[in-house]
NUDREN-800226 format. One record per residue (C-alpha): residue number from 1; residue in three letters; chain; x, y negated, z. Coordinates in steps of 0.001 Angstrom, whole numbers, plus 500000, padded with zeros to 6 digits. Example, Ala and Ser with C-alpha at 12.3 -4.5 7.8 and 13.67 -1.06 7.14 Angstrom:
2
ATOM|num|residuo|cadena|u|v|w
ATOM|1|ALA|A|512300|504500|507800 .
ATOM|2|SER|A|513670|501060|507140 .
end
This chain:
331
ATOM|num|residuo|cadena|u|v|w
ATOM|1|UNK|A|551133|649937|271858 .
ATOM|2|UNK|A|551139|646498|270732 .
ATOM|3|UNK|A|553500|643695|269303 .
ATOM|4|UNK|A|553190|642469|272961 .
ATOM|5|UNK|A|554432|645087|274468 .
ATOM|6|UNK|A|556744|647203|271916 .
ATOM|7|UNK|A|557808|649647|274393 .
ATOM|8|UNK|A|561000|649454|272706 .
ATOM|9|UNK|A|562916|649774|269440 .
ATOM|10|UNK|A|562367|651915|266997 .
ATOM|11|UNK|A|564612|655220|266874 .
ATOM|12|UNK|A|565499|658250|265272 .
ATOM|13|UNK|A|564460|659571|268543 .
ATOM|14|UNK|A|561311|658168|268591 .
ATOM|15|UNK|A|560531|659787|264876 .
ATOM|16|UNK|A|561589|663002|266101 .
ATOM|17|UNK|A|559351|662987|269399 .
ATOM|18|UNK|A|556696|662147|267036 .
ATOM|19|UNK|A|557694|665304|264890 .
ATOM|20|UNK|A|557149|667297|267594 .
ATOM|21|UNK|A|553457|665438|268675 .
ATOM|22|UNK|A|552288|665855|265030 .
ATOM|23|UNK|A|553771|669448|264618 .
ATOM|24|UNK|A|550773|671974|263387 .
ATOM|25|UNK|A|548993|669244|262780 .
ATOM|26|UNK|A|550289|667196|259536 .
ATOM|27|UNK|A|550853|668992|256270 .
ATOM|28|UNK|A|554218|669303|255419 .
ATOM|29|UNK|A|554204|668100|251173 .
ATOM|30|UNK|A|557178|669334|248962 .
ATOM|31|UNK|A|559349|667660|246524 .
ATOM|32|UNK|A|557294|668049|242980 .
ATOM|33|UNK|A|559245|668228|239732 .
ATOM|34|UNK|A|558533|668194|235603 .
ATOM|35|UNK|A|560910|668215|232731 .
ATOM|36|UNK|A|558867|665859|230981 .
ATOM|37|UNK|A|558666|663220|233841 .
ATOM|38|UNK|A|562673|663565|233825 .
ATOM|39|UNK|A|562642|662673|230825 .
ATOM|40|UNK|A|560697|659144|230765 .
ATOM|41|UNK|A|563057|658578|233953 .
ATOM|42|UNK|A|566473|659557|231734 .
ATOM|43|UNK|A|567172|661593|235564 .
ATOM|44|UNK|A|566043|663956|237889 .
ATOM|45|UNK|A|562860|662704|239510 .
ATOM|46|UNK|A|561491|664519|242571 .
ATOM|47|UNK|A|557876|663576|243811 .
ATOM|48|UNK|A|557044|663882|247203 .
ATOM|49|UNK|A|552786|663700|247197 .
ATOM|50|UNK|A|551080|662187|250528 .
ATOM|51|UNK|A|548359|662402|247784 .
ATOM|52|UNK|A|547948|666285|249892 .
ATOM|53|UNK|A|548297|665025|253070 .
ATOM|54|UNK|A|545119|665124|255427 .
ATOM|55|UNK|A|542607|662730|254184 .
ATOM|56|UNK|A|544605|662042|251081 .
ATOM|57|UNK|A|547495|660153|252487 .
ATOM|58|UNK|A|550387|659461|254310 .
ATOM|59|UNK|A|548216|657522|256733 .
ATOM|60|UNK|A|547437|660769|258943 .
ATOM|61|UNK|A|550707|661138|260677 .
ATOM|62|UNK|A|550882|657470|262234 .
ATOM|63|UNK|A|547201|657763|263126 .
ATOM|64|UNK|A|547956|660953|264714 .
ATOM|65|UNK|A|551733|659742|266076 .
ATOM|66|UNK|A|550047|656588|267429 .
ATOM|67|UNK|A|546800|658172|269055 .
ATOM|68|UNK|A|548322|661223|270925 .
ATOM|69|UNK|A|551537|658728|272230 .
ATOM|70|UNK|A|548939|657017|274224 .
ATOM|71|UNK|A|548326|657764|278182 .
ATOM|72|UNK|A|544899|659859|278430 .
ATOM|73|UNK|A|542874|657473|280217 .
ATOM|74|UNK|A|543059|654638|277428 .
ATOM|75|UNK|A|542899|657287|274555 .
ATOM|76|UNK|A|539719|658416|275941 .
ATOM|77|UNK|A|538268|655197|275493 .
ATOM|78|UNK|A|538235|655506|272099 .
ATOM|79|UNK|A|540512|653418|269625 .
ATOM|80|UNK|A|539844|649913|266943 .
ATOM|81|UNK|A|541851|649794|263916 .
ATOM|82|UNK|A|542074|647520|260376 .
ATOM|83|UNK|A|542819|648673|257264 .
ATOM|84|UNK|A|541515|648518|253346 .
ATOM|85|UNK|A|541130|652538|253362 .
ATOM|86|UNK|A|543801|655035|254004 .
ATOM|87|UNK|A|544970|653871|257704 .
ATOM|88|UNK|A|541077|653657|258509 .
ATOM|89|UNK|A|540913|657194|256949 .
ATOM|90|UNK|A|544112|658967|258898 .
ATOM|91|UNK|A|542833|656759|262478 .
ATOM|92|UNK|A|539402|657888|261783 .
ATOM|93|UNK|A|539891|661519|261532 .
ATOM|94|UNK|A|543397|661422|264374 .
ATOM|95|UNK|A|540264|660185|266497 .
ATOM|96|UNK|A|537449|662899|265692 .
ATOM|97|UNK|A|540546|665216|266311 .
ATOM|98|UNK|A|541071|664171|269289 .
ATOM|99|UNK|A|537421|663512|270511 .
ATOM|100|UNK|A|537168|660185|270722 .
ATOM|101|UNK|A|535302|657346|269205 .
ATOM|102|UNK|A|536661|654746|266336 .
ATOM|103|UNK|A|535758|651284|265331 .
ATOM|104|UNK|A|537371|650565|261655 .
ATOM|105|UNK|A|537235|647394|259906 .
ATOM|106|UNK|A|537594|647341|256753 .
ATOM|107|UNK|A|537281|644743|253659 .
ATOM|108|UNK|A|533698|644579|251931 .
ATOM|109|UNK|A|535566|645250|248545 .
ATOM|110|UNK|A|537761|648284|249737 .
ATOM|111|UNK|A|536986|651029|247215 .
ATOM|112|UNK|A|533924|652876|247840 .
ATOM|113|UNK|A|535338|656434|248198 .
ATOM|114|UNK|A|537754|655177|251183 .
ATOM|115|UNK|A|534585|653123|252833 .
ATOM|116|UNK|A|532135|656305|253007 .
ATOM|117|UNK|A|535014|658751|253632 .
ATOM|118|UNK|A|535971|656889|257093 .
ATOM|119|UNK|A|532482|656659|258150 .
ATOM|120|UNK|A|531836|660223|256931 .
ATOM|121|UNK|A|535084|660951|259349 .
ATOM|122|UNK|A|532247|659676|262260 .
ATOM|123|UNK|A|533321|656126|262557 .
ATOM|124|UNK|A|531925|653138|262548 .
ATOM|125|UNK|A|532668|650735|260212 .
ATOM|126|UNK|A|532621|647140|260377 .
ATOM|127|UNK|A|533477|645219|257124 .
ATOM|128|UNK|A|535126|642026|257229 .
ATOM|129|UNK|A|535525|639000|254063 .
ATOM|130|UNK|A|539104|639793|253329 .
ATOM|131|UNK|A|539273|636213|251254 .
ATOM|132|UNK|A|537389|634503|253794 .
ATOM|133|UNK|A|538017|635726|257419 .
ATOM|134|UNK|A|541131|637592|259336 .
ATOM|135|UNK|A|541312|641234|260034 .
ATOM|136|UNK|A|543370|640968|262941 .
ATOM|137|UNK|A|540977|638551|264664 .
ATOM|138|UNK|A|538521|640844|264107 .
ATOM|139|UNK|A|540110|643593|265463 .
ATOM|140|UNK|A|541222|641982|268514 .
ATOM|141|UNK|A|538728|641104|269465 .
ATOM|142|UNK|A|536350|644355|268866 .
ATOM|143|UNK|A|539422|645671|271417 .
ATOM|144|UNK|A|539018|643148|273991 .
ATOM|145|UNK|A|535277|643584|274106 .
ATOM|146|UNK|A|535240|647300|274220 .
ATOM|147|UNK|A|538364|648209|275816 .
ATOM|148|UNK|A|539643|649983|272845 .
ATOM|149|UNK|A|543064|650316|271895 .
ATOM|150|UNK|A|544220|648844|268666 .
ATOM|151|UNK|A|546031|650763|266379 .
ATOM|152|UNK|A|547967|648671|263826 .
ATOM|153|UNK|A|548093|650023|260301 .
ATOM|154|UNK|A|552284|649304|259931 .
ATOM|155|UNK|A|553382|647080|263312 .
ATOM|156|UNK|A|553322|649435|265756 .
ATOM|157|UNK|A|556600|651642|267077 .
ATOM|158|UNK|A|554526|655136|267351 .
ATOM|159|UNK|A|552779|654301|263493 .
ATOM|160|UNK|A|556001|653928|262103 .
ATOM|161|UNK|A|557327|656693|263988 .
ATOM|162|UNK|A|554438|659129|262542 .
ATOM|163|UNK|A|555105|657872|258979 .
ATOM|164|UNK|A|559206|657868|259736 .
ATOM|165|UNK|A|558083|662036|260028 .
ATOM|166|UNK|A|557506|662016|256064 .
ATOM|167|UNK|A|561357|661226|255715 .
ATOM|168|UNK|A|562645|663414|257894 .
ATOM|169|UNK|A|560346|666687|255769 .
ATOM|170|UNK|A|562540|664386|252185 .
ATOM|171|UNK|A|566386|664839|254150 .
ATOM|172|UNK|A|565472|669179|255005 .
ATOM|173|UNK|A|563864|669526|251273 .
ATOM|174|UNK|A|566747|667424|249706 .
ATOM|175|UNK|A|568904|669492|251938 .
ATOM|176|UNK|A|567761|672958|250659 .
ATOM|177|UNK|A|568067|671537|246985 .
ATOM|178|UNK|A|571589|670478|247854 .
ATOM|179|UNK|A|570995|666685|246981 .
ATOM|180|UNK|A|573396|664490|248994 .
ATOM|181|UNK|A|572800|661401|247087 .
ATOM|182|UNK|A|569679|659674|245532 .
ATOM|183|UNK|A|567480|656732|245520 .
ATOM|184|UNK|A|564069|656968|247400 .
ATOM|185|UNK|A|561472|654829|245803 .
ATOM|186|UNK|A|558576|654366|248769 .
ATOM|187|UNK|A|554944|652303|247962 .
ATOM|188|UNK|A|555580|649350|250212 .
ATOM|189|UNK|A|552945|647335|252029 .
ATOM|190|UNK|A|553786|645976|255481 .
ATOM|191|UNK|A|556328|648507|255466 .
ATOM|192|UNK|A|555768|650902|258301 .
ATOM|193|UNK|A|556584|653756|255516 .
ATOM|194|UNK|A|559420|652423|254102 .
ATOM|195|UNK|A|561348|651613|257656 .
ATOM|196|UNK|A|560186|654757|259088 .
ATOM|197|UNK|A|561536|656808|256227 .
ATOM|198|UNK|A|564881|654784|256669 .
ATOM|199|UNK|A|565285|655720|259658 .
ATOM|200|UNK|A|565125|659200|259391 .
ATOM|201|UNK|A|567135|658932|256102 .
ATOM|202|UNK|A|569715|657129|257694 .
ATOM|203|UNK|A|570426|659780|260269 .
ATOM|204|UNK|A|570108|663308|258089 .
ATOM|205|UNK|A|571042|662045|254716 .
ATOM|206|UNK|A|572771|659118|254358 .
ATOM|207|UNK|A|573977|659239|250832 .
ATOM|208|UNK|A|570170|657872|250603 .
ATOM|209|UNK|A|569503|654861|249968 .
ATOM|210|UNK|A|565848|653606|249955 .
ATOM|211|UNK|A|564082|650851|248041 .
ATOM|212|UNK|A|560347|649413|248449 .
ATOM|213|UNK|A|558267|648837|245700 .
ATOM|214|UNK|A|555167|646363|245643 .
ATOM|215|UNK|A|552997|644994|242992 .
ATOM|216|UNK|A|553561|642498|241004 .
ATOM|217|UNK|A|552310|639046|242877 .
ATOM|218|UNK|A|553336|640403|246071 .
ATOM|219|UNK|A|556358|641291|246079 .
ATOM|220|UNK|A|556825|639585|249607 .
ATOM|221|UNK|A|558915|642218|251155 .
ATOM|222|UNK|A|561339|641756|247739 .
ATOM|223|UNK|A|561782|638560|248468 .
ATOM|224|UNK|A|562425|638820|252014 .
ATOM|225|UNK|A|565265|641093|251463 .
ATOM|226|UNK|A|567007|638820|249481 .
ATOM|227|UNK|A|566459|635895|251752 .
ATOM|228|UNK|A|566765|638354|254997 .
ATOM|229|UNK|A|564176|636306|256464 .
ATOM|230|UNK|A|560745|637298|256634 .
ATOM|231|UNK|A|558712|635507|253908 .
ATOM|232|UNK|A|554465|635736|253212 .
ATOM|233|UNK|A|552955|636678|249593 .
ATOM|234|UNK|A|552150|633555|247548 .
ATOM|235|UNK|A|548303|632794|247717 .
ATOM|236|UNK|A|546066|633264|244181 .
ATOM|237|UNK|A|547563|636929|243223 .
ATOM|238|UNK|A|545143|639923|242388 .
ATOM|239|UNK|A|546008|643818|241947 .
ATOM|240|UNK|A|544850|646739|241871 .
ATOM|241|UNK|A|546902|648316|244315 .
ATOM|242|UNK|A|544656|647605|247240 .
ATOM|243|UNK|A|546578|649834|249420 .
ATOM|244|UNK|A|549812|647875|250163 .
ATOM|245|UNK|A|548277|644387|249735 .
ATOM|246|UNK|A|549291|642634|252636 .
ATOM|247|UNK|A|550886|639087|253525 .
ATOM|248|UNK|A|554184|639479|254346 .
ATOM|249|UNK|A|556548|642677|256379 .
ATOM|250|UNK|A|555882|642915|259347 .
ATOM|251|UNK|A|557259|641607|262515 .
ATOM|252|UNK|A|558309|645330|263498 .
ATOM|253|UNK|A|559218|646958|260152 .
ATOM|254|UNK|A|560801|643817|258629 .
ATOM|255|UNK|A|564352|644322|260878 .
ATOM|256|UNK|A|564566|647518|260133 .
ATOM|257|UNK|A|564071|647400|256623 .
ATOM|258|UNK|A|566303|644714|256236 .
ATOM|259|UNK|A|568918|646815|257930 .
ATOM|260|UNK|A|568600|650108|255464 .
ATOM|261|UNK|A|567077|648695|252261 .
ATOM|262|UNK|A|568209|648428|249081 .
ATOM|263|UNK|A|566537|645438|246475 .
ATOM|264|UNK|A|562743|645673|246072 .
ATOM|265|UNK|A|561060|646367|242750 .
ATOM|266|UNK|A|557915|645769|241759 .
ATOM|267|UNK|A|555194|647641|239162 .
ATOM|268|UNK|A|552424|645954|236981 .
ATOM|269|UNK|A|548859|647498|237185 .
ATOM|270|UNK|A|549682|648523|233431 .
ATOM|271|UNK|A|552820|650749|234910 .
ATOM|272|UNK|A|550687|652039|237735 .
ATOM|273|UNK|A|547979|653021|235416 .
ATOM|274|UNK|A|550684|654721|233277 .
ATOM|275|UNK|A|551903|656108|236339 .
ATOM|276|UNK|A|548484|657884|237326 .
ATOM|277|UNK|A|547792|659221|234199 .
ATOM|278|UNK|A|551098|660959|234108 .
ATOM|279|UNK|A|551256|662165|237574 .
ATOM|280|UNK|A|547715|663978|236388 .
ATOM|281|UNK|A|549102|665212|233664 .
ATOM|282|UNK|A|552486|666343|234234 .
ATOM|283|UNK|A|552208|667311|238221 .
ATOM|284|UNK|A|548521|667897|238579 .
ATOM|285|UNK|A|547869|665401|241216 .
ATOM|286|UNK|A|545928|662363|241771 .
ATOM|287|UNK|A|547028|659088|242897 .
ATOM|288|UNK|A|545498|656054|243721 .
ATOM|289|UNK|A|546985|652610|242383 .
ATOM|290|UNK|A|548850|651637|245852 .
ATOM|291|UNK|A|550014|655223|245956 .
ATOM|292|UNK|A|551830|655475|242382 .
ATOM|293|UNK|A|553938|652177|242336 .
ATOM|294|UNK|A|556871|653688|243395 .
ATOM|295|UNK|A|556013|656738|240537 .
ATOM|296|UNK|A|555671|654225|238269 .
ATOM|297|UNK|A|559107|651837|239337 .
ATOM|298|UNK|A|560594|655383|238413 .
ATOM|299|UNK|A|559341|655917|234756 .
ATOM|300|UNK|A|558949|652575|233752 .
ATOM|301|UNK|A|562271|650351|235285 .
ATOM|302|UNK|A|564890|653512|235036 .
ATOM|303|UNK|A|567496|650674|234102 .
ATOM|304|UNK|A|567147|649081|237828 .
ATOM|305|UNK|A|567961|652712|239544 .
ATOM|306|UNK|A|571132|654281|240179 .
ATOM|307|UNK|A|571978|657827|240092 .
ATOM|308|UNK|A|571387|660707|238765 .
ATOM|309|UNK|A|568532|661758|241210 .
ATOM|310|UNK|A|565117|659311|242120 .
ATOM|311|UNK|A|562726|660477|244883 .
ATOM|312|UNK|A|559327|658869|244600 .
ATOM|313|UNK|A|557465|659060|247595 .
ATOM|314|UNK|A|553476|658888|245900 .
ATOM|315|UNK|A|551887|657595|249256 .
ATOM|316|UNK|A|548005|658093|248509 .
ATOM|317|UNK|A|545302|659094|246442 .
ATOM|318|UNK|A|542149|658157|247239 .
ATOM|319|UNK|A|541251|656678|244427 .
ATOM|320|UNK|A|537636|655493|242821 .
ATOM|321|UNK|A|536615|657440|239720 .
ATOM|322|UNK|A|536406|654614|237578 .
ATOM|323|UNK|A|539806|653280|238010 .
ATOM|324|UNK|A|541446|657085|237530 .
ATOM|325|UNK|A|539168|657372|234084 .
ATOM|326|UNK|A|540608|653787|233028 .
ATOM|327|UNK|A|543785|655155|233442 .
ATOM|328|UNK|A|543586|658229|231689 .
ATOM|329|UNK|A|541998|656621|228811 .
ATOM|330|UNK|A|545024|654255|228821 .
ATOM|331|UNK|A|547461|656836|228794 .
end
């Protein structure tokens, strides 16, 4: 699949075919709770942690969606794919699943845990400049050379299919709980999460409304729902959040999202720091930076949410030791 040839819109039906292609082989996570995280939130707050997905994020079931939607003789030549960590991590190991190689590039700076877990995974990694030269270049061209197929980390129909899977496992849990209405707060990057979970909201529960949430400095989805045009991060910003940093939605998520989102927030490193230290504490889980904004939108901006009920998608946690013990020591 690629932006050239889209092989369609995105659909409910498409998330549900790839429901049935990842089925026995994703980890279905559950809706975490804790009175004292309700109570920094002034509501219910229900966690759902892609922190316990394979390879420690929400990455896996677009790698996986992605990989086994295409025809056997181009899978078999193996597959290229870009990413800063958790989309090399999910391709990487969709790929060993499936017996094939993978080519990752990822940034020089990525975190270090994310970098030797892909190549650990049996890939090969080739880092990139991410200041200084493109990703996407890079990746193009590794495909063109080696016949590969490129596998987009968010602009790609079967990706956001595979992630769209994550929202369809929120409407049966908030179903069994009996929740009809709530806000779902989803870590947004190019957005293949956040318009795949939409779409599955929007046909099983659609008291739902979801909202992305990006760091501060680029906050370029945000922005781009309130000008409904598609608009890039302004240059010069840093963050933590390495995950989701990315320069504007993408062609392929962007309509959608405009379509079922509500306004975009945004978190500080300070709040996602707060964020991680809590989500240790009071759920026992670990997140990485990218993977608690939405955790920490919750607990830290309760006056910009509506309702009596949040769900926080956490969307990661691979996270370097030195950033989780800064965070705990801030805490």
């Amino acid at each position: 699949m690629t932006l050239d040839d889209p092989a369609g819109p995105v659909t409910i039906e498409t998330v549900e075919a790839a429901a049935t292609r990842l089925a026995g082989h994703v980890r279905h996570t559950p809706l975490l709770s804790s009175p004292f995280l309700d109570e920094i939130a002034g509501r219910r707050i229900l966690v759902k942690p892609e922190c316990l997905q394979h390879t420690g994020s929400f990455k896996f079931r677009g790698a996986w969606s992605a990989i086994s939607a295409l025809a056997p003789e181009l899978r078999e030549k193996g597959v290229v794919a870009y990413s800063s960590g958790n989309h090399a991590q999910g391709v990487a190991l969709a790929a060993k699943m499936h017996g094939i190689p993978a080519v990752i590039v990822m940034p020089s700076d990525a975190p270090q845990l994310k970098l030797k877990n892909t190549a650990a995974l049996g890939a090969e990694v080739v880092t990139y400049d991410r200041h200084g030269e493109n990703r996407e270049e890079i990746g193009g061209a590794l495909a063109a050379e080696r016949g590969l197929a490129l596998i987009r980390p968010y602009d790609d129909p079967q990706v956001i299919a595979g992630q769209g899977t994550a929202g369809l496992e929120i409407a049966a849990d908030a179903e069994a709980l009996g929740i009809d209405r709530a806000e779902v707060l989803v870590c947004c990057g190019g957005g293949g999460l956040t318009s795949g979970i939409g779409l599955a909201l929007e046909a099983y529960r659609p008291g739902f409304r979801v909202r992305p949430v990006e760091p501060v400095g680029f906050d370029d989805v945000a922005r781009s729902l309130a000008a409904h045009e598609r608009l890039e991060v302004i240059p010069g910003s840093r963050s933590i959040c390495d995950a989701v940093v990315t320069p504007a939605p993408g062609e392929l998520t962007f309509p959608i999202l405009d379509r079922l989102c509500g306004p975009g927030m945004t978190a500080s490193d300070e709040d996602v720091l707060f964020a991680l230290a809590q989500a240790f504490r009071r759920l026992k889980i670990v997140l990485e930076p990218g993977g608690a904004l939405s955790l920490a939108a919750a607990l830290r901006q309760p006056d910009r949410i509506e309702g009596d009920t949040v769900i926080v998608v956490a969307s990661g946690g691979n996270v370097d030791a030195a950033v989780f013990a800064r965070a705990l020591e801030m805490a």
